[in-house]
C-alpha positions as a LaTeX table, in Angstrom:
\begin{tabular}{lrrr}
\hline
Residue & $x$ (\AA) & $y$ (\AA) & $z$ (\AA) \\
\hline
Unk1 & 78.10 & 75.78 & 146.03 \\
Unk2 & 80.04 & 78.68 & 144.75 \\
Unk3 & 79.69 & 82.51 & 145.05 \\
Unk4 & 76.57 & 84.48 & 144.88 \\
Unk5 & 75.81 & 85.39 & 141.62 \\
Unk6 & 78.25 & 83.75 & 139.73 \\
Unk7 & 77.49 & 82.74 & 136.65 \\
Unk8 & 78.40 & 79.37 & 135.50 \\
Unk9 & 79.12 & 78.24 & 131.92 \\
Unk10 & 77.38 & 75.91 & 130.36 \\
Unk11 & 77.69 & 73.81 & 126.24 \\
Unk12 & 74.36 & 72.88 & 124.91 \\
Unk13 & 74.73 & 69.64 & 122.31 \\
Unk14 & 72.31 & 70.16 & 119.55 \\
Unk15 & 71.13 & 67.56 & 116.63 \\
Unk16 & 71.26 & 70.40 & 114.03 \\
Unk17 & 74.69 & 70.64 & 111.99 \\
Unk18 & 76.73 & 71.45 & 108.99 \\
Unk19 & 74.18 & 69.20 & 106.85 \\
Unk20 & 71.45 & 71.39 & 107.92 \\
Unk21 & 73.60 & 74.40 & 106.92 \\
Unk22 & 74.24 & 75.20 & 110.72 \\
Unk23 & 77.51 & 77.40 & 110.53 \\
Unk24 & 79.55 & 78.52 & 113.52 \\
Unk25 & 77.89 & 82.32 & 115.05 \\
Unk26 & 74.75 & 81.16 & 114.17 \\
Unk27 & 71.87 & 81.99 & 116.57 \\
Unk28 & 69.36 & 78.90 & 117.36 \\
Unk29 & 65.66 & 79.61 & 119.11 \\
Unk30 & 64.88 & 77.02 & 121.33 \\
Unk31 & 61.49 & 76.20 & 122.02 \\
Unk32 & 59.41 & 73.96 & 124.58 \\
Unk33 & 55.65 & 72.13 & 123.85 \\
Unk34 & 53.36 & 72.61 & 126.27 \\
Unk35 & 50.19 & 70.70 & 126.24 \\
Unk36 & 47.35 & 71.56 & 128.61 \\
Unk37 & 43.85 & 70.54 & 129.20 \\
Unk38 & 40.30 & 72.35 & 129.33 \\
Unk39 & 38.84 & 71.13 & 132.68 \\
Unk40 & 35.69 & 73.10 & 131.38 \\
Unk41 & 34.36 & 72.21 & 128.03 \\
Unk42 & 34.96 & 69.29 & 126.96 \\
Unk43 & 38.68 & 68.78 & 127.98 \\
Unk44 & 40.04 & 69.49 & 125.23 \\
Unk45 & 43.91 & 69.47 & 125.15 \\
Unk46 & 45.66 & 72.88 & 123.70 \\
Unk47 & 48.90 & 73.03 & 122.49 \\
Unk48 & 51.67 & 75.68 & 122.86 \\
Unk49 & 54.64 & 76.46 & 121.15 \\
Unk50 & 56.58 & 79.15 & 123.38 \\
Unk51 & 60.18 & 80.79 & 122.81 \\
Unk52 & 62.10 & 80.12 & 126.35 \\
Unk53 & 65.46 & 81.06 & 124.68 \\
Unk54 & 68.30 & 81.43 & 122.42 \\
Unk55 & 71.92 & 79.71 & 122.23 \\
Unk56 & 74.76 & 80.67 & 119.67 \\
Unk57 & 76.61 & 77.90 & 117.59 \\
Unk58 & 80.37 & 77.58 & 118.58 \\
Unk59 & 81.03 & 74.33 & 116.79 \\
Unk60 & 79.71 & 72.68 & 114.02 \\
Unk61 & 80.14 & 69.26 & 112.64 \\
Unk62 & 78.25 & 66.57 & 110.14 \\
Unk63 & 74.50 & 66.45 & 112.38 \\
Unk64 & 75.67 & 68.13 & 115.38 \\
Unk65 & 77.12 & 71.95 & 117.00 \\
Unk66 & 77.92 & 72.60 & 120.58 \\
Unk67 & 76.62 & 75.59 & 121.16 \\
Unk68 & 76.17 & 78.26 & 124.30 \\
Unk69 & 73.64 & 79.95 & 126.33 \\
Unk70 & 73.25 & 83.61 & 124.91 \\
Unk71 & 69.47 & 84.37 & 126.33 \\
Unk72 & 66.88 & 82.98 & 128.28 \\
Unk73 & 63.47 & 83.99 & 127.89 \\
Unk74 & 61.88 & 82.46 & 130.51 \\
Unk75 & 63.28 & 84.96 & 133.05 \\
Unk76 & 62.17 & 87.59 & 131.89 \\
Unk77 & 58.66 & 89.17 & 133.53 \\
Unk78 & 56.63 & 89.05 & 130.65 \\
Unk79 & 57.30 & 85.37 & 130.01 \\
Unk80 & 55.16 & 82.64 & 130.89 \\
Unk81 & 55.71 & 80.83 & 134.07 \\
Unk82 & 57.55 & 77.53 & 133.55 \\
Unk83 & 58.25 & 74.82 & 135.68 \\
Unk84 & 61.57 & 74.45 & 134.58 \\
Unk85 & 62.99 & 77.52 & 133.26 \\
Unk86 & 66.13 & 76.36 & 131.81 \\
Unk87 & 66.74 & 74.69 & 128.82 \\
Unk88 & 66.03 & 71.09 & 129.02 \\
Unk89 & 65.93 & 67.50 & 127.05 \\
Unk90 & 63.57 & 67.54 & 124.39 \\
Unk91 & 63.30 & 71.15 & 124.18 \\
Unk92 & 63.13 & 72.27 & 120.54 \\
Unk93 & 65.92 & 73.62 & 118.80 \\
Unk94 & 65.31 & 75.65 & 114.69 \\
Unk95 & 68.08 & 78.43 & 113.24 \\
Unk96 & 66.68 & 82.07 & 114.29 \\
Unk97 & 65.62 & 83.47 & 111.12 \\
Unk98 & 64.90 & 87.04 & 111.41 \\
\hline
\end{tabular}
């Protein structure tokens, strides 16, 4: 539903806020865990830690911002393949420090 290409609008809700020194224009990295398993030696389990994105902080309050989409990683072609590409529960959230 809706026209092609449109892009729609989103607020992300995010447990990081003015107590963690979260201030409105502030860029967040969001990351995602991946766990996979060696079917060859052993099966042992790796774990990632990949980058799918980044939002910026509009809001702030005590624990919590509302914040908005401002990249996503995961489409790019040099990112790895995901099964969901857009942000999602339990996704990781830390302040961009560059």
């Amino acid at each position: 539903m809706g026209r092609p290409n449109e892009i729609l609008k989103k607020n992300f809700y995010v447990n990081l806020g003015s107590k963690q020194g979260v201030k409105e224009g502030v860029v967040l990295d969001v990351y995602r865990n991946i766990s996979r398993n060696d079917p060859y030696k052993n099966k042992k389990t790796y774990h990632h830690k990949v980058k799918i994105g980044e939002l910026e902080v509009l809001h702030t309050e005590g624990e919590n911002a509302i914040a908005s989409l401002k990249k996503i990683l995961a489409e790019t072609e040099t990112a790895p393949l995901f099964e969901i590409s857009k942000f999602m529960i339990g996704d990781k959230v830390s302040v961009k420090i560059d």
